[in-house]
C-alpha positions in Angstrom: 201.4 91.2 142.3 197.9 90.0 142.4 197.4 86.3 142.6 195.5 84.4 139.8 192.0 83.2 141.0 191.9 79.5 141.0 190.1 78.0 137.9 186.5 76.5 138.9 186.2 72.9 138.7 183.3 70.3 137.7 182.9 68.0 140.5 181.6 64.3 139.6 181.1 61.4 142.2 179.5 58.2 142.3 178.0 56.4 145.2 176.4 53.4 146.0 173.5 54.4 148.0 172.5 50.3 149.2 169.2 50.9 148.5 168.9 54.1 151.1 169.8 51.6 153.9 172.6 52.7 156.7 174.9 50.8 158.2 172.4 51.4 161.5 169.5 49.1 159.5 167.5 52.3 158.5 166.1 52.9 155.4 166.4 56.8 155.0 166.6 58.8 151.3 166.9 61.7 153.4 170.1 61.2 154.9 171.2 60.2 151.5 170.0 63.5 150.1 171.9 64.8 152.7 175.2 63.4 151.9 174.9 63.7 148.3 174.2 67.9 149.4 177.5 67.7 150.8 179.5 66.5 147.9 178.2 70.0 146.0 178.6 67.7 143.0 177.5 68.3 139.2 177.1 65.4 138.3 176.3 62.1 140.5 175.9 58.9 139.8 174.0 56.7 142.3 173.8 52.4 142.2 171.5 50.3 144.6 169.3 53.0 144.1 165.4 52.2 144.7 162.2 54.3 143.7 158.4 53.8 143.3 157.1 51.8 140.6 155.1 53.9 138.7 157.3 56.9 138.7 158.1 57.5 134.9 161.2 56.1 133.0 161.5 59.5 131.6 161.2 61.6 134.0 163.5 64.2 134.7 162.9 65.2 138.4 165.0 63.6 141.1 162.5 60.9 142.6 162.7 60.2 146.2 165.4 63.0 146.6 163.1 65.6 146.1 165.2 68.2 148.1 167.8 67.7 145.5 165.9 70.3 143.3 168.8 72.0 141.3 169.4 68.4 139.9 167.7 66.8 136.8 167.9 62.7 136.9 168.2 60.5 134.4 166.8 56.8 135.9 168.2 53.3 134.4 166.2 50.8 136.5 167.7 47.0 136.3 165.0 45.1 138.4 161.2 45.9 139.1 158.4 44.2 141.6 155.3 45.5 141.7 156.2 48.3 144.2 159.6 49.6 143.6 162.4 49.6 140.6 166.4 49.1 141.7 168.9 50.3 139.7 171.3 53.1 138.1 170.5 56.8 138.8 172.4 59.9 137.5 172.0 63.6 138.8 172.7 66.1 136.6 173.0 70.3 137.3 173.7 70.1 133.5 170.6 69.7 131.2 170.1 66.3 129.7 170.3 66.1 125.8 169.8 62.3 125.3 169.5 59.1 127.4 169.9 55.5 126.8 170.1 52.6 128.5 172.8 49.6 128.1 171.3 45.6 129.4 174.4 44.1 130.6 172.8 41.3 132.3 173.9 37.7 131.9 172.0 34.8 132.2 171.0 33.2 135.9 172.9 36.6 137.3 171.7 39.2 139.1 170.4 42.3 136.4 172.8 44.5 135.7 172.8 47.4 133.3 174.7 50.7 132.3 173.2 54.0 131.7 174.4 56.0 129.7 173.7 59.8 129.0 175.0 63.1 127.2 174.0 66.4 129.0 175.2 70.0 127.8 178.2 71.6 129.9 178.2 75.2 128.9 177.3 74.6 125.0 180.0 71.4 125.5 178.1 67.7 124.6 179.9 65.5 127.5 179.0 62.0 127.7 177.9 60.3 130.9 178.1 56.4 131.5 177.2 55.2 135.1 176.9 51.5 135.6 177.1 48.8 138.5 179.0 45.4 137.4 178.5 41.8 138.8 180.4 39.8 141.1 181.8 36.9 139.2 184.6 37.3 136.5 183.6 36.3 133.8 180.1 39.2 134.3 182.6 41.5 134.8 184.3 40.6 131.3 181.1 40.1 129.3 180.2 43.9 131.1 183.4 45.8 130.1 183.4 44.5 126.4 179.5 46.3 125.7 181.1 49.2 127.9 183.8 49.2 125.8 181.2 49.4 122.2 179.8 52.2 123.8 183.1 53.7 124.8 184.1 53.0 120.5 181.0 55.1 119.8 182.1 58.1 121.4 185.2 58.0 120.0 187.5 61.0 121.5 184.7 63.1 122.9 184.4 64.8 126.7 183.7 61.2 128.9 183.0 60.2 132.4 182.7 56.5 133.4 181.7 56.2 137.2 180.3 53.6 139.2 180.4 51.1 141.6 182.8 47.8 139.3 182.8 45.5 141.7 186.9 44.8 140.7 189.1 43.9 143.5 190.9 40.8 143.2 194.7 41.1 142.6 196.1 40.2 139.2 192.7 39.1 137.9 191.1 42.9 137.3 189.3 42.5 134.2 188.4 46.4 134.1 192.5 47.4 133.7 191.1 47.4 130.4 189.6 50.7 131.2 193.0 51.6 132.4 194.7 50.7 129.2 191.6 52.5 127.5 191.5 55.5 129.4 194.4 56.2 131.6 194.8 55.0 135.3 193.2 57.1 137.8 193.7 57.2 141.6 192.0 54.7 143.2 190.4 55.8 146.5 190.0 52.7 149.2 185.3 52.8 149.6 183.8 50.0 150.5 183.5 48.9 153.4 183.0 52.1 155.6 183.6 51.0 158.8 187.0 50.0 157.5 187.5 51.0 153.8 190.0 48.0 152.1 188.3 48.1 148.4 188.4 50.5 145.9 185.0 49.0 144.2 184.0 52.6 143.0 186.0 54.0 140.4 185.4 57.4 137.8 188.0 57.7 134.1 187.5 60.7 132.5 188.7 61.1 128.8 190.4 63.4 128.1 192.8 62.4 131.6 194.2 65.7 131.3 190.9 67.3 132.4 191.4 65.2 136.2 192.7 67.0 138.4 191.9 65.1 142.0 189.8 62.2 142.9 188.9 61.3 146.9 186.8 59.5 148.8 183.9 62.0 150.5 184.3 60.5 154.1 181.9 62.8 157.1 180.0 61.8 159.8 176.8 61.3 157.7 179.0 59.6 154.9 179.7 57.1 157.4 176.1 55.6 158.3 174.0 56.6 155.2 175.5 53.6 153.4 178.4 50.6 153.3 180.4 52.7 150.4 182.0 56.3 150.9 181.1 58.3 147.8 184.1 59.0 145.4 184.7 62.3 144.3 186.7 63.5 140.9 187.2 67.4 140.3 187.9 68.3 136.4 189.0 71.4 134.7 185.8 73.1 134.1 187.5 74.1 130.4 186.4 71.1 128.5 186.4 72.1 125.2 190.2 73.5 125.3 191.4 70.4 127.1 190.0 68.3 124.5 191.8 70.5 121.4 194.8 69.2 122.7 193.9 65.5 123.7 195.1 64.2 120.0 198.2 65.2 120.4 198.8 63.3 123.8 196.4 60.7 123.1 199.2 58.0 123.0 200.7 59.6 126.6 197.1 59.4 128.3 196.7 55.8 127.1 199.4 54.1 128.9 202.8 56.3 128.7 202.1 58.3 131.2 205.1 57.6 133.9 203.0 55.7 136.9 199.7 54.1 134.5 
C-alpha cells in the first residue's frame, strides 16, 4: 500500500532579535539573517528590530536583511532618533495586500505598537498581527484591549498573533484573555537563552484547528545572535477548508477544548 505524502505546512515564528545584538556584545544582522534562514519560515515576525532612518515606511524589501530576498517586509517602527527607527518588523514569502499600524503606547512608558497586516496565502486573505507589549501590568492590559478591537474587526477570518508579550508572572497574566479568545497554545520556555525559564514569545492562530506544532528554534547560532530563542508554529497549509469548519467548533476552540 503506498503511504500518503505528508501535507505541507505554513511555518510562522516570531523572534526578538535585541536590536541585532548577541549575547557575545556584537551587533551583527548577519547572524540574525542567518538564523532567521534556518527557521525556513513564511512568515516572521521580528521585535527590537533597528534599521536606518531614512529607509521608507513603505517599503517592501527586507532592510538590513538583505540576504533575506525571497521575503517582502512590512516595517512598524515605535521609536526614531535621527539615525535609526526601533520597532516591529514582519517578513512575508506571501504578498502583502494591506498594512496598518496600531499605537499602543501609554503615557511616560516606553513606545510600544502592534502591526498589523493581511497578505494573500494561495488566493486566502490571512491576517497578520505582530506586536511587542510593555513591562508593567496595567500596559499590558491597556495593550491587549486595542489588540483585542482589532482582533473584533476580523471577526472569524484566517489569524496569526505572534510576538514577544512580555507575560510571565503567575496568576496575574493579563493576555489569558487571548487564551479565552483564541484557544491556548503550547507555550515554549524563550527567554533567557542561556537558560530559557520564560515563555515571553507566544503565536494563537484562529482557526486552532489549523496548529499543528509550536517549538522553540534552539541551534548553535540561535544561541548567541540574541537573549530570546525564536518560536516556531507549523499550520495546515489548507486554510480555507480549516476555516469552513471553524463555526461549527467555534465554542470547542474557545475554551472546551479538554486541557485550554
Amino acid at each position: 500500500m503506498p503511504v500518503a505524502a505528508a501535507s505541507p505546512v505554513i511555518r510562522v515564528a516570531t523572534y526578538n532579535v535585541h536590536g541585532c545584538v548577541g549575547t557575545d556584545g556584537r551587533h551583527d544582522p548577519a547572524r540574525i539573517a542567518a538564523v532567521i534562514a534556518e527557521l525556513d519560515a513564511d512568515i516572521v515576525a521580528l521585535q527590537e528590530f533597528t534599521y536606518p532612518t531614512d529607509v521608507a515606511l513603505e517599503t517592501r524589501t527586507p532592510v538590513v536583511l538583505t540576504t533575506l530576498d525571497q521575503y517582502q517586509c512590512a516595517l512598524g517602527p515605535t521609536r526614531r532618533n535621527d539615525k535609526h527607527c526601533f520597532g516591529n518588523v514582519l517578513l512575508t514569502r506571501h504578498p502583502i495586500v494591506d498594512v496598518h499600524r496600531i499605537d499602543l503606547s501609554m503615557a511616560k512608558r516606553e513606545a510600544r505598537g502592534a502591526l498589523a497586516a493581511t497578505i494573500d496565502v494561495g488566493g486566502q486573505p490571512v491576517h497578520l498581527l505582530a506586536t511587542h507589549l510593555g513591562l508593567r501590568i496595567r500596559e499590558r492590559r491597556f495593550q491587549i484591549r486595542q489588540i483585542l478591537d482589532y482582533l473584533n474587526s476580523v471577526g472569524h477570518e484566517c489569524l496569526v498573533v505572534l510576538g514577544d508579550f512580555n507575560d510571565w508572572l503567575p496568576g496575574r497574566s493579563v493576555v489569558h484573555v487571548l487564551d479565552d479568545r483564541l484557544g491556548r497554545p503550547d507555550r515554549p520556555r524563550s527567554f533567557p537563552v542561556y537558560r530559557p525559564t520564560l515563555a515571553l514569545d507566544r503565536i494563537w492562530v484562529q482557526p486552532k484547528t489549523a496548529l499543528r506544532r509550536i517549538f522553540a528554534h534552539i541551534t548553535p547560532t540561535s544561541r548567541i545572535a540574541s537573549d530570546h530563542f525564536p518560536i516556531v508554529a507549523e499550520l495546515v497549509s489548507d486554510l480555507t477548508e480549516t476555516r469552513r469548519t471553524h463555526g461549527d467548533t467555534e465554542r470547542a476552540l474557545l475554551g472546551g477544548l479538554r486541557g485550554d
